[in-house]
C-alpha positions as CSV (number, residue, x, y, z in Angstrom):
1,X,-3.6,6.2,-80.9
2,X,-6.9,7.9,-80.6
3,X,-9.0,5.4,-81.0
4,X,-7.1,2.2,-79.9
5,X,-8.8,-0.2,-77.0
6,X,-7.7,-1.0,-74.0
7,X,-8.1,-5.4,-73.6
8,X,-8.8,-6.1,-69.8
9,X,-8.0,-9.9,-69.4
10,X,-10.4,-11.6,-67.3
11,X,-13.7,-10.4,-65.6
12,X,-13.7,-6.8,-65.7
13,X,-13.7,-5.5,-62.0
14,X,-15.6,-3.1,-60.1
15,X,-14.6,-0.1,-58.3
16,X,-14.6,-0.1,-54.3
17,X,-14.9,2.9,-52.7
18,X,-13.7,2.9,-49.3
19,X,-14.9,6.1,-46.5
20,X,-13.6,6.3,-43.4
21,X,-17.1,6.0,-41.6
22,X,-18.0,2.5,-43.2
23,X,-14.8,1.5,-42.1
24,X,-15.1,3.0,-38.4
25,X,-18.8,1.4,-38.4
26,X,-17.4,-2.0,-39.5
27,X,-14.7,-2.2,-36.2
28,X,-17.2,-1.0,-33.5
29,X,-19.6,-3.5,-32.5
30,X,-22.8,-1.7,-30.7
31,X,-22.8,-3.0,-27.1
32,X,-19.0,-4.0,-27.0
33,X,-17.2,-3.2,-23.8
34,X,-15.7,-0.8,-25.5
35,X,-18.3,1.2,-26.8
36,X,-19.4,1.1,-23.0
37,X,-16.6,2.9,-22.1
38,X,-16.1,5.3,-24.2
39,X,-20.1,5.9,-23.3
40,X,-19.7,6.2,-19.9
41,X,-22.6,4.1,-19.6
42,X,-23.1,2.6,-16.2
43,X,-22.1,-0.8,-17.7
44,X,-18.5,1.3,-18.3
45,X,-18.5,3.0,-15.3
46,X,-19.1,-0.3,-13.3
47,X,-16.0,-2.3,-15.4
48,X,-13.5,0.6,-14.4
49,X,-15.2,0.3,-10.8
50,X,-14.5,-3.3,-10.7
51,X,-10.7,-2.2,-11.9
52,X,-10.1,0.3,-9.1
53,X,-11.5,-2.0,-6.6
54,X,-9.1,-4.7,-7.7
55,X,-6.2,-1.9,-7.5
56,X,-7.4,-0.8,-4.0
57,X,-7.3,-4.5,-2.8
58,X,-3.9,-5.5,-3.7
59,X,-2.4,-2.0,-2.2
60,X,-4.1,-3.2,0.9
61,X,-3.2,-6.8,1.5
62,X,0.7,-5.5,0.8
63,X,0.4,-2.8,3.3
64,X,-1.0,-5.4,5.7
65,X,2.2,-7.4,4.8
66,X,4.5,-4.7,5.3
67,X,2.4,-3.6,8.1
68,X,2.5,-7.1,9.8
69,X,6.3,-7.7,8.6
70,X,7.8,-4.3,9.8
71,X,5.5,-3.2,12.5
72,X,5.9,-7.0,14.2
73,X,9.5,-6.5,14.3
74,X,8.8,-3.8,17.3
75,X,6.5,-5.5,18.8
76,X,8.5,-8.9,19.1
77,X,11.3,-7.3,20.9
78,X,8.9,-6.2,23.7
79,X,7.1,-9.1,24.2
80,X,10.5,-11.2,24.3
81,X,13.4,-9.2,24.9
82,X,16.1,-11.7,24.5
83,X,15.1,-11.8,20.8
84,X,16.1,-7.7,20.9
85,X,19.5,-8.7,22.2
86,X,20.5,-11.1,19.9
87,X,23.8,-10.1,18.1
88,X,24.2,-11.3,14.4
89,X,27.9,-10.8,12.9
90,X,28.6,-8.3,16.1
91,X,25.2,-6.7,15.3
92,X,22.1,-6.2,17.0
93,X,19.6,-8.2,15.3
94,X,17.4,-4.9,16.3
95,X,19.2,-2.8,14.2
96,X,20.1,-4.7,11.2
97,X,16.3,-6.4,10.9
98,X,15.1,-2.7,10.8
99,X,17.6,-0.7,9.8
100,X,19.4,-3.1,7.1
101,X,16.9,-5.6,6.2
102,X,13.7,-3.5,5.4
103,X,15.0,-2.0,2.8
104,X,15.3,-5.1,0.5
105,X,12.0,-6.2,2.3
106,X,10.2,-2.9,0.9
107,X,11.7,-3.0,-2.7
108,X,10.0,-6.3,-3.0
109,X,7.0,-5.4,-1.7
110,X,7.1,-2.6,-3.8
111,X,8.1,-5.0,-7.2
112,X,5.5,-7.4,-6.4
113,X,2.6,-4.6,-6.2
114,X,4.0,-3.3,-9.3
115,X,3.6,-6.5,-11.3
116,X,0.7,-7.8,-9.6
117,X,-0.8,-4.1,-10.9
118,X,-0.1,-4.7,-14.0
119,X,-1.2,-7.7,-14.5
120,X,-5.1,-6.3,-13.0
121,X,-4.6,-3.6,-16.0
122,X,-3.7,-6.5,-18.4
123,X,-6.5,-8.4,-17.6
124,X,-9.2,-5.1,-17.6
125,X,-7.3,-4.2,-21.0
126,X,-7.8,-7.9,-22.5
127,X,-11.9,-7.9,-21.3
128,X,-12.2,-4.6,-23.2
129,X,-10.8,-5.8,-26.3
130,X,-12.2,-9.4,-26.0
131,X,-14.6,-9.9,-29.1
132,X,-18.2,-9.7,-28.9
133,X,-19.8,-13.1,-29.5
């Protein structure tokens, strides 16, 4: 069938080409946050700023509560004594406060700065990949 026609129903259509760059050029905005980033322009520089100050504050207000919970403890039984010699199931409320009951108290300190973290990085990764308006 050498000379037999191919019938194309419908509107003929035309030929895309696709390349990689139009396609990279079409997903980056210029100016995004982004872009910023991956810059290192001081707009970038001054977003992960704002992330590691974040991070900085929240490791210091739970050391200031496991500073305040724990090293209290110490200062409590000094300043009232019959406190220290309180006995709690035939224990001294001393030793199972700090030597029983920190633990636990330190593992949920340490959970809540772990979730509290990542919900700082959430939030920094959702205003990177907010859309431009």
């Amino acid at each position: 069938m050498a000379g037999a026609e191919q019938r194309v129903s419908g509107p003929a259509r035309a030929r895309t080409r696709v390349v990689l760059a139009e396609v990279s050029r079409r997903q980056h905005r210029p100016g995004g946050a982004r872009t910023e980033l991956t810059q290192q322009t001081p707009v970038g520089e001054a977003l992960i700023h704002g992330l590691v100050r974040a991070q900085l504050a929240l490791a210091l207000q739970l050391s200031a509560v496991v500073l305040v919970g724990l090293g209290g403890l110490p200062w409590l039984f000094a300043v009232a004594p019959s406190v220290g010699r309180m006995t709690v199931f035939g224990v001294n409320l001393p030793w199972l406060l700090l030597g029983v009951l920190s633990f636990p108290f330190l593992v949920a300190v340490g959970w809540t700065y772990v979730r509290l973290a990542e919900r700082n990085e959430q939030d920094f990764t959702d205003l990177v990949q907010r859309p431009e308006r």
